[in-house]
C-alpha positions in Angstrom: -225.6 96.4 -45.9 -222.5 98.8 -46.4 -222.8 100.6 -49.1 -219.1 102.1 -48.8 -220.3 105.5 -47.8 -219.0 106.1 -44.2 -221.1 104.5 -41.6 -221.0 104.7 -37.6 -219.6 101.7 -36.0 -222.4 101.7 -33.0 -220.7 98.7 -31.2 -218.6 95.5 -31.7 -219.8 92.5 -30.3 -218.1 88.9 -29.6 -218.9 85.4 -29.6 -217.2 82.1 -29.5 -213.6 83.8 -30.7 -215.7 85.8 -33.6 -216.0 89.5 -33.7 -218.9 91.8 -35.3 -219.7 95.3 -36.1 -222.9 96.7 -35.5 -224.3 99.8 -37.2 -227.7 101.4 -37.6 -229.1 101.7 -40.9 -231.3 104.7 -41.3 -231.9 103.6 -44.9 -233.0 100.1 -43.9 -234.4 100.9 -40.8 -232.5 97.8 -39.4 -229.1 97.3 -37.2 -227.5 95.2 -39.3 -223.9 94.1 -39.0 -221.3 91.5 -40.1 -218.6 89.8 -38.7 -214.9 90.8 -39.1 -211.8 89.4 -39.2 -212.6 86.6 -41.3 -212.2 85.6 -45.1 -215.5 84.8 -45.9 -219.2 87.6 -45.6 -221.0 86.9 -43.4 -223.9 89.9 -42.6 -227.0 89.6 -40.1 -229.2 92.3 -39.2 -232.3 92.9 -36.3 -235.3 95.0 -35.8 -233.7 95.8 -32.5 -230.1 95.6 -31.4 -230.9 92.8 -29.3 -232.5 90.7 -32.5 -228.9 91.9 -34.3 -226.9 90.4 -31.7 -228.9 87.2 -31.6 -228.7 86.7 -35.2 -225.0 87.1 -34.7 -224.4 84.2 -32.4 -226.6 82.4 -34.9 -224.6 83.1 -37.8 -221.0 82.7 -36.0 -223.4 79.1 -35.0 -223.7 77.9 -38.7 -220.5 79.2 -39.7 -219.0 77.1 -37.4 -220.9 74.0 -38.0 -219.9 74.1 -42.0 -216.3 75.1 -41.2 -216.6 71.7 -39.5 -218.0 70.1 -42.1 -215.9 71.2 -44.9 -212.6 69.7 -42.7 -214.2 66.6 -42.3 -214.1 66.2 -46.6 
């Protein structure tokens, strides 16, 4: 996760009107990332960028489904 030292932004990625950073984590090991833009924290991270990308959609996925959700209360 960000650990407010500076990190390298290694590439932004979008999905269904959501945008993400994505950054390598020499610490972790990891590419982890989070999506921007948006209120509310949502991170994800991957073995491999590709993992890190899938595990985007997947959490933009979710995120969606309880925005929808909470407007339906």
């Amino acid at each position: 996760m960000y650990d407010g030292k500076k990190v390298d932004i290694l590439t932004i990625v979008h999905y269904k009107g959501y945008s993400g950073e994505i950054h390598f984590s020499k610490k972790d090991n990891l590419f982890v990332g989070q999506v921007i833009n948006i209120v509310d924290s949502i991170n994800f991270h991957g073995k491999t960028i590709e993992e890190c990308i899938k595990y985007f959609h997947k959490s933009v996925d979710e995120y969606i489904l309880i925005q929808k959700d909470c407007a339906q209360r």
